[in-house]
PATORPA-114032 format. One record per residue (C-alpha): residue number from 1; chain; x, y, z. Coordinates in pm, 1 decimal. Layout:
@k->NUM | c->A | X->X | Y->Y | Z->Z
...
END
This chain:
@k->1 | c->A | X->5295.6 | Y->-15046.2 | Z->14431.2
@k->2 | c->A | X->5626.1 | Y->-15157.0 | Z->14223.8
@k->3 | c->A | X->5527.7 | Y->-15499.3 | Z->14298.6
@k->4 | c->A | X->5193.9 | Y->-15497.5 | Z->14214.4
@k->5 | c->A | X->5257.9 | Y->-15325.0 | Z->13897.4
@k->6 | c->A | X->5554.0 | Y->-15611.8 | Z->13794.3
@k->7 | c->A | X->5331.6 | Y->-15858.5 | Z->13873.1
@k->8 | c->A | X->5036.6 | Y->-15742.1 | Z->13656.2
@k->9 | c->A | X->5316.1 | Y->-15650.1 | Z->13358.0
@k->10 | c->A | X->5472.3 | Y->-15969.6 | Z->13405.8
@k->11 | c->A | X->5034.5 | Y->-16154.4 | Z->13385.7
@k->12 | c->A | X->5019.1 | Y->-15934.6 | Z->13077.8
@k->13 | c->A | X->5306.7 | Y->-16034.6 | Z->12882.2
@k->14 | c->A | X->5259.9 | Y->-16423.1 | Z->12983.6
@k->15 | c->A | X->4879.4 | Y->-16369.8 | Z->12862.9
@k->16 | c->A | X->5043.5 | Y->-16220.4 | Z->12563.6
@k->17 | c->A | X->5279.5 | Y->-16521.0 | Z->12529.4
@k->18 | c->A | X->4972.3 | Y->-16799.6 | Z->12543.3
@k->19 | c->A | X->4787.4 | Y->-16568.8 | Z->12270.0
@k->20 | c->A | X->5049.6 | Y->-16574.7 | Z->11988.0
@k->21 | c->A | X->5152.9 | Y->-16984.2 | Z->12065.9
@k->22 | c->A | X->4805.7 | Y->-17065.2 | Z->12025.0
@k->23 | c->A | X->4693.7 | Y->-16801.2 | Z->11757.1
@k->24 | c->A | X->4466.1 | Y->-16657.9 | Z->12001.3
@k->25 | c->A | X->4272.9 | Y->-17031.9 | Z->12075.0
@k->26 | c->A | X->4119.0 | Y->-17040.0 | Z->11740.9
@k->27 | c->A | X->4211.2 | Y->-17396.8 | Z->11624.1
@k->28 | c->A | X->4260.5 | Y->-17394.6 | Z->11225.0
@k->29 | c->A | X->4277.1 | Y->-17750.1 | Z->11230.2
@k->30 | c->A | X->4546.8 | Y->-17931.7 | Z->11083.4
@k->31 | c->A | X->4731.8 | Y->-17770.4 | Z->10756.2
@k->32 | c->A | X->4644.8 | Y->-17876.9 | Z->10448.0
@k->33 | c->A | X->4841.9 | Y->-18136.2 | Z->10265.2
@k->34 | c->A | X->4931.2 | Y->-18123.4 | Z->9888.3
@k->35 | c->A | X->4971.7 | Y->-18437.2 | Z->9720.5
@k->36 | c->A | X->5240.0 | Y->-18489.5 | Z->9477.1
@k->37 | c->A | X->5095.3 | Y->-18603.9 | Z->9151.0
@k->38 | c->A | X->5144.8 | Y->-18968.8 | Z->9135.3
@k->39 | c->A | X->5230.5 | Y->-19190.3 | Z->8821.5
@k->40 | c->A | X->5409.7 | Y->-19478.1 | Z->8720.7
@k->41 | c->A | X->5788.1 | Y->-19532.5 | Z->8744.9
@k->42 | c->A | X->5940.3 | Y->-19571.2 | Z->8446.1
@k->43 | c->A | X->6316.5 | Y->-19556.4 | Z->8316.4
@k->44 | c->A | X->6336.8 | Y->-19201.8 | Z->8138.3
@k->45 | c->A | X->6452.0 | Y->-19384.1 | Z->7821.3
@k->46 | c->A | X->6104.6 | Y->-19500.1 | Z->7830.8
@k->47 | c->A | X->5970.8 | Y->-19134.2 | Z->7766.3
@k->48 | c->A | X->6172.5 | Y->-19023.5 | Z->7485.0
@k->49 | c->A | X->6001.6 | Y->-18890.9 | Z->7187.7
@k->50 | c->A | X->5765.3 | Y->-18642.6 | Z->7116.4
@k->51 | c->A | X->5463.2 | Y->-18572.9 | Z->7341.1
@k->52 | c->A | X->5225.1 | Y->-18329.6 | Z->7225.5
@k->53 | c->A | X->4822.4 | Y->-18222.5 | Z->7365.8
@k->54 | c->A | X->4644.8 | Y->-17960.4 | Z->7543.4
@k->55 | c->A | X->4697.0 | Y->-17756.9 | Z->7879.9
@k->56 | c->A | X->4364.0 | Y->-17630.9 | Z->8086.6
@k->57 | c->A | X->4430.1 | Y->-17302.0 | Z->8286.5
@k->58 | c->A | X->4492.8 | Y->-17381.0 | Z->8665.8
@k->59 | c->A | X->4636.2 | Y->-17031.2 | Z->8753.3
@k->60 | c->A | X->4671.5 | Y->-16705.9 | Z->8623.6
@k->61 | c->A | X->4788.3 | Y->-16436.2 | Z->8816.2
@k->62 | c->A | X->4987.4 | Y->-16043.0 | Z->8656.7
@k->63 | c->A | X->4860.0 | Y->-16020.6 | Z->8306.8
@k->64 | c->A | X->4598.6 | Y->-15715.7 | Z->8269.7
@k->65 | c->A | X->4457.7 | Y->-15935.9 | Z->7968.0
@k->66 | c->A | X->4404.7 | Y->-16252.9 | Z->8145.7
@k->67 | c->A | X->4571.9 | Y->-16566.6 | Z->8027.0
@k->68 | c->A | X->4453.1 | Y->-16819.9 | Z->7764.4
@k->69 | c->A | X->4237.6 | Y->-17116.4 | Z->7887.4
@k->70 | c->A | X->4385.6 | Y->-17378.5 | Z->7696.3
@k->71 | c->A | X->4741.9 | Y->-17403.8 | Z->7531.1
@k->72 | c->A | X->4885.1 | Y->-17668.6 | Z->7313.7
@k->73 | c->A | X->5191.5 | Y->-17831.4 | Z->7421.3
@k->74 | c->A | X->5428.7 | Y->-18030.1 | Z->7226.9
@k->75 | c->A | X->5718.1 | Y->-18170.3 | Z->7396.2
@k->76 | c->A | X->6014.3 | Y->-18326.0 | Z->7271.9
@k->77 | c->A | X->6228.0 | Y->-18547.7 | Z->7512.8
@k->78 | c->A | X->6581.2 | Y->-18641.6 | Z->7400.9
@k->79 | c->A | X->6750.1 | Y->-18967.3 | Z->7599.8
@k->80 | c->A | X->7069.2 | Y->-19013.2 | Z->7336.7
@k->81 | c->A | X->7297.9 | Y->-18852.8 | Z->7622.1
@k->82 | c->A | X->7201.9 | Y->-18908.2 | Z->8020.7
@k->83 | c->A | X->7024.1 | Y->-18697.7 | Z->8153.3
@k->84 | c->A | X->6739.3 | Y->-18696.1 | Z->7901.7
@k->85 | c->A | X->6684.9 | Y->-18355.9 | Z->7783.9
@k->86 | c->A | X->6341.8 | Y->-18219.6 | Z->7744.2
@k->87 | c->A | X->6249.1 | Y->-17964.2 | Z->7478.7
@k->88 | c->A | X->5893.5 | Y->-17773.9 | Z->7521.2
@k->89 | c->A | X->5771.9 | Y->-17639.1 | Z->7211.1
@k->90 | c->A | X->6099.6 | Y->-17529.5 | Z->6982.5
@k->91 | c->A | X->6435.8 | Y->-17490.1 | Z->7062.1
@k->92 | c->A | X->6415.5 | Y->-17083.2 | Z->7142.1
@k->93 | c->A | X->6302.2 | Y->-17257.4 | Z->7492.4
@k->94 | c->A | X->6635.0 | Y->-17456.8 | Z->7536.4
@k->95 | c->A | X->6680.6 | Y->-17822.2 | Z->7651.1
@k->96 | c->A | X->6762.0 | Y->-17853.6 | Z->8002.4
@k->97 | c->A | X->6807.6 | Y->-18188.0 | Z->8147.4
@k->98 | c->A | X->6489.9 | Y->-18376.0 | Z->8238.0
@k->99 | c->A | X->6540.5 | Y->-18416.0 | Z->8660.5
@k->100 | c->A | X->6359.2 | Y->-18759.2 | Z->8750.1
@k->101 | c->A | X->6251.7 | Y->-18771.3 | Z->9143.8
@k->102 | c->A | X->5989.7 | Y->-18938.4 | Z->9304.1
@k->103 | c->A | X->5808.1 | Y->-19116.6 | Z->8990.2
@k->104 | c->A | X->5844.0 | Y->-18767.7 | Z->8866.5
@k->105 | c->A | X->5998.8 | Y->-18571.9 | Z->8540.8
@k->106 | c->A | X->6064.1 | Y->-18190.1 | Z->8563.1
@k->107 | c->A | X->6270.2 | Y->-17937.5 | Z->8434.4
@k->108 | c->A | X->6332.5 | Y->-17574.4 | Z->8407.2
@k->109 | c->A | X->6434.1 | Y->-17341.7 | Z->8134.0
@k->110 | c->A | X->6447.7 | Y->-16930.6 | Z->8059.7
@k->111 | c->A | X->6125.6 | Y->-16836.0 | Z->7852.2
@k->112 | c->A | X->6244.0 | Y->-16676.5 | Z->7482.7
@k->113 | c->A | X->6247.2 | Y->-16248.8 | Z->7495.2
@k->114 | c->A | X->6019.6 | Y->-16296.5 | Z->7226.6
@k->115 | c->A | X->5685.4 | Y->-16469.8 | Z->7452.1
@k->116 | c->A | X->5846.9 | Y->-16345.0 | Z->7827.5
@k->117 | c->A | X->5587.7 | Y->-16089.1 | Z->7918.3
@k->118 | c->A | X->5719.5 | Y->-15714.5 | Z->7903.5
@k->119 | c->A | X->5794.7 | Y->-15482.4 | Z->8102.3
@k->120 | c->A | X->5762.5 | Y->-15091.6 | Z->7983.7
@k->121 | c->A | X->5840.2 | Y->-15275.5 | Z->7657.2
@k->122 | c->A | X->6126.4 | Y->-15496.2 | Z->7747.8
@k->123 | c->A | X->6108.2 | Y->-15828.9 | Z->7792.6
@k->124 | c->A | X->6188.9 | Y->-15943.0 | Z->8154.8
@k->125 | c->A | X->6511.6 | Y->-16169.6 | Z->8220.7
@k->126 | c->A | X->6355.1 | Y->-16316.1 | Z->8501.7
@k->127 | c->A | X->6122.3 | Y->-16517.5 | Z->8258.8
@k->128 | c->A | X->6107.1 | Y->-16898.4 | Z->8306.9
@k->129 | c->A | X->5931.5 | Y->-17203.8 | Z->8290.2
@k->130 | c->A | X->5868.1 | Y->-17509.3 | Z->8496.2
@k->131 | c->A | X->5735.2 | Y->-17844.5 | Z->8373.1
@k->132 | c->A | X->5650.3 | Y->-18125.8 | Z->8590.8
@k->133 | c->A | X->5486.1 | Y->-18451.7 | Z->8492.1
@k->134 | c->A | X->5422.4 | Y->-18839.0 | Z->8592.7
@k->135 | c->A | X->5329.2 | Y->-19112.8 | Z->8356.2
@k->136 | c->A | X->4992.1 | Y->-19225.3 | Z->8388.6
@k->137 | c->A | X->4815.4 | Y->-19463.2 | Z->8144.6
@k->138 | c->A | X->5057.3 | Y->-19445.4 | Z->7881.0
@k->139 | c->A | X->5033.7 | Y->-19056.8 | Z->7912.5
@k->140 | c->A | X->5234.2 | Y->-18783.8 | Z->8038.9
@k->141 | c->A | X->5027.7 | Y->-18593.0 | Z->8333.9
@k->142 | c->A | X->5114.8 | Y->-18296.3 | Z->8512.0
@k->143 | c->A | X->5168.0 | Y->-17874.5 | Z->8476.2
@k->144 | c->A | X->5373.2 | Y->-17648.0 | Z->8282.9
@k->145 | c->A | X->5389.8 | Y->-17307.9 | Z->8418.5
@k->146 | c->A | X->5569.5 | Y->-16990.6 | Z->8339.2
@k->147 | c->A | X->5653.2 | Y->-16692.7 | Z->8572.3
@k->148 | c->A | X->5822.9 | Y->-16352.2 | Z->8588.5
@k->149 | c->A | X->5978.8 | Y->-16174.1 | Z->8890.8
@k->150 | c->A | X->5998.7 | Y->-15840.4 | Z->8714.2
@k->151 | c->A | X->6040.0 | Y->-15527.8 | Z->8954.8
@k->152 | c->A | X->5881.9 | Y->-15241.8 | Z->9168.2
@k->153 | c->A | X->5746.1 | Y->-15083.6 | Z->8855.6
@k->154 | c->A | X->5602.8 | Y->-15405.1 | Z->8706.7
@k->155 | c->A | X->5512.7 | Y->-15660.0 | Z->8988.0
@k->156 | c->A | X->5520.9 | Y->-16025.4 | Z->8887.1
@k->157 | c->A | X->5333.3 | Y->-16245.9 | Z->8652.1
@k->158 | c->A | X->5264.4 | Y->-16627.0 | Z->8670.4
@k->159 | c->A | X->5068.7 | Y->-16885.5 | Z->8450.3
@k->160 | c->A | X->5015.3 | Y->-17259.0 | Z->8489.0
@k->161 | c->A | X->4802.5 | Y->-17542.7 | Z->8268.9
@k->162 | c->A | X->4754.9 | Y->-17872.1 | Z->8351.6
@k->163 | c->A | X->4855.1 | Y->-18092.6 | Z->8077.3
@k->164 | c->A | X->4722.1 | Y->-18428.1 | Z->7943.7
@k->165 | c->A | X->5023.7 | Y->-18513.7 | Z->7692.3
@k->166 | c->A | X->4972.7 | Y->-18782.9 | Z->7408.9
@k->167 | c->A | X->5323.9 | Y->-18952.5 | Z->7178.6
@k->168 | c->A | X->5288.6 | Y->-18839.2 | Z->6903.2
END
């Protein structure tokens, strides 16, 4: 009776085994793929200046009044020292150094206490934002996004456009 009952624990746990390595059979096909925005490669000389147009909304997700669908955007990029630095808006939002990789420009910065989102009335210091762009027809393409990590009592917030960005 040992025997029998090792060998059906043993057909169990190998059954068990199979199940989770194939997700129980179901096929899910292959995983999905996210393409990299594409542009031109250019020198990032050849982007300094000031770059300004309109975001569409392409995620909102935290804020109990819902985001805002569109959002200007004026960017200034400054190449006089290597790395370029890139300056969204006004300087409250720093100018971190403008990371080039893959035909692509990005950068990162802390959002100003006085636009980070609150949290029981203080502003978070988890509050930053990402920009990430590619040239494409003599325009600057890509997102700017903004995000909080802010705590048990507050959960996290997180807001993205897509931008089409004109020189100005």
């Amino acid at each position: 009776m040992t025997t029998g009952l090792s060998l059906a624990l043993a057909g169990l746990v190998a059954v068990v085994v199979v199940q989770l390595g194939t997700d129980g059979g179901r096929d899910a096909g292959p995983s999905p793929r996210v393409t990299p925005l594409a542009g031109s490669l250019v020198p990032p000389a050849e982007v300094a200046g000031t770059w300004s147009g309109e975001g569409s909304l392409a995620r909102c997700a935290g804020f109990d009044g819902g985001c805002a669908a569109v959002r200007s955007v004026t960017l200034t990029i400054d190449c006089s020292r290597q790395p370029c630095a890139v300056t969204p808006f006004d300087s409250s939002y720093g100018a971190p150094p403008l990371d080039v990789h893959d035909g692509r420009f990005r950068a990162a910065g802390p959002l100003p206490a006085a636009v980070a989102p609150t949290c029981d009335g203080d502003p978070t210091s988890s509050a930053l934002w990402r920009l990430e762009l590619s040239v494409r027809d003599g325009r600057l393409v890509g997102s700017y996004a903004e995000s909080t990590l802010q705590g048990f009592a507050c959960g996290a917030t997180g807001v993205a456009w897509d931008l089409v960005l004109d020189r100005s």
